[in-house]
C-alpha positions in Angstrom: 0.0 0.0 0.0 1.6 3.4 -1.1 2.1 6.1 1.9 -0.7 8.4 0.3 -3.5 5.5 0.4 -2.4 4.6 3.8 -2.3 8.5 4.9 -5.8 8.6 2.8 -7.3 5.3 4.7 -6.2 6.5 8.4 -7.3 10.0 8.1 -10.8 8.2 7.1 -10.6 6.2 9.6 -10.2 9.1 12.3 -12.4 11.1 10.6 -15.1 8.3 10.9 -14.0 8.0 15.1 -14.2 11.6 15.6 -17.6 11.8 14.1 -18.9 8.8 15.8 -18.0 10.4 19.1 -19.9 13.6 18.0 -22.6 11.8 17.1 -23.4 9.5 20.3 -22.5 12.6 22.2 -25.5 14.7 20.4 -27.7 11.6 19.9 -27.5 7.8 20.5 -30.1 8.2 16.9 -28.9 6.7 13.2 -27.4 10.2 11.2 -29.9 10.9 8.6 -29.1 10.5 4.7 -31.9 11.8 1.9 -30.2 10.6 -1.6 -27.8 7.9 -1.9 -25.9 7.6 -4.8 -24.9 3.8 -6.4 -20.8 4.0 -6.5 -20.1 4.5 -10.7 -17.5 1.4 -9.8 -20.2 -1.3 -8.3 -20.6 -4.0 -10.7 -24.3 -4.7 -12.1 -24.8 -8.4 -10.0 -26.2 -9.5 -7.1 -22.7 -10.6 -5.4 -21.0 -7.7 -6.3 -19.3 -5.1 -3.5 -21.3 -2.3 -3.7 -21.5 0.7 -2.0 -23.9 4.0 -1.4 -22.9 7.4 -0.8 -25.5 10.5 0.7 -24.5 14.0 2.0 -26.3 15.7 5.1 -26.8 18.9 6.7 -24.7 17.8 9.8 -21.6 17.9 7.7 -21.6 14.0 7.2 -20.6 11.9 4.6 -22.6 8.3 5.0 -21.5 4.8 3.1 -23.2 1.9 3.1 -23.3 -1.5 1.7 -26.0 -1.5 -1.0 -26.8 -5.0 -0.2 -27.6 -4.1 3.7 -29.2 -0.4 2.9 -31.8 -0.7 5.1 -30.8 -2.1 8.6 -27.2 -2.5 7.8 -24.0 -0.1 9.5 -23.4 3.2 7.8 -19.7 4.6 8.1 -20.4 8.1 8.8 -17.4 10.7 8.3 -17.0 14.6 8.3 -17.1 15.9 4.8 -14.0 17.1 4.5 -12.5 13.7 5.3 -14.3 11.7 2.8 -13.4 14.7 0.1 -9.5 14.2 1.4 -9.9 10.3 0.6 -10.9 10.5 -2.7 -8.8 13.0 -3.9 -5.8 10.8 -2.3 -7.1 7.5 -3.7 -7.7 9.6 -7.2 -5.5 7.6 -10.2 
């Protein structure tokens, strides 16, 4: 793994803690998410790893496995750290 997608991965990572700790701090409540978005890379299949990204108010970035969108974990990170990921994991 080269040092910019391992910089890229912790600071997501951190991002993701920090926000968590906001969050259960403010409420113990699932962050809210309007419009997912299909990732451009998921394949068409069933048994493909897919994921969904949505935006909020509350300065969040959610992701999501498309295959568990409705009771399944969402990986919820400041804005500002998912932008910092993909411009590091960019080709």
């Amino acid at each position: 793994m080269s040092p910019q997608l391992l910089g890229a991965v912790v600071a997501l990572l951190l991002g993701a803690l920090v926000a968590l700790l906001a969050a259960r701090r403010r409420t113990a409540a699932r962050p809210e998410f309007v419009a997912w978005a299909k990732s451009s890379y998921s394949g068409g299949g069933e048994n493909n790893a897919c994921v969904e990204v949505a935006h909020n108010d509350q300065g969040l970035t959610g992701i999501r496995d498309t295959k568990d969108k409705e009771v399944g974990p969402i990986l919820a990170v400041p804005h500002v750290a998912w932008r910092a990921f993909l411009r590091d994991v960019a080709p």
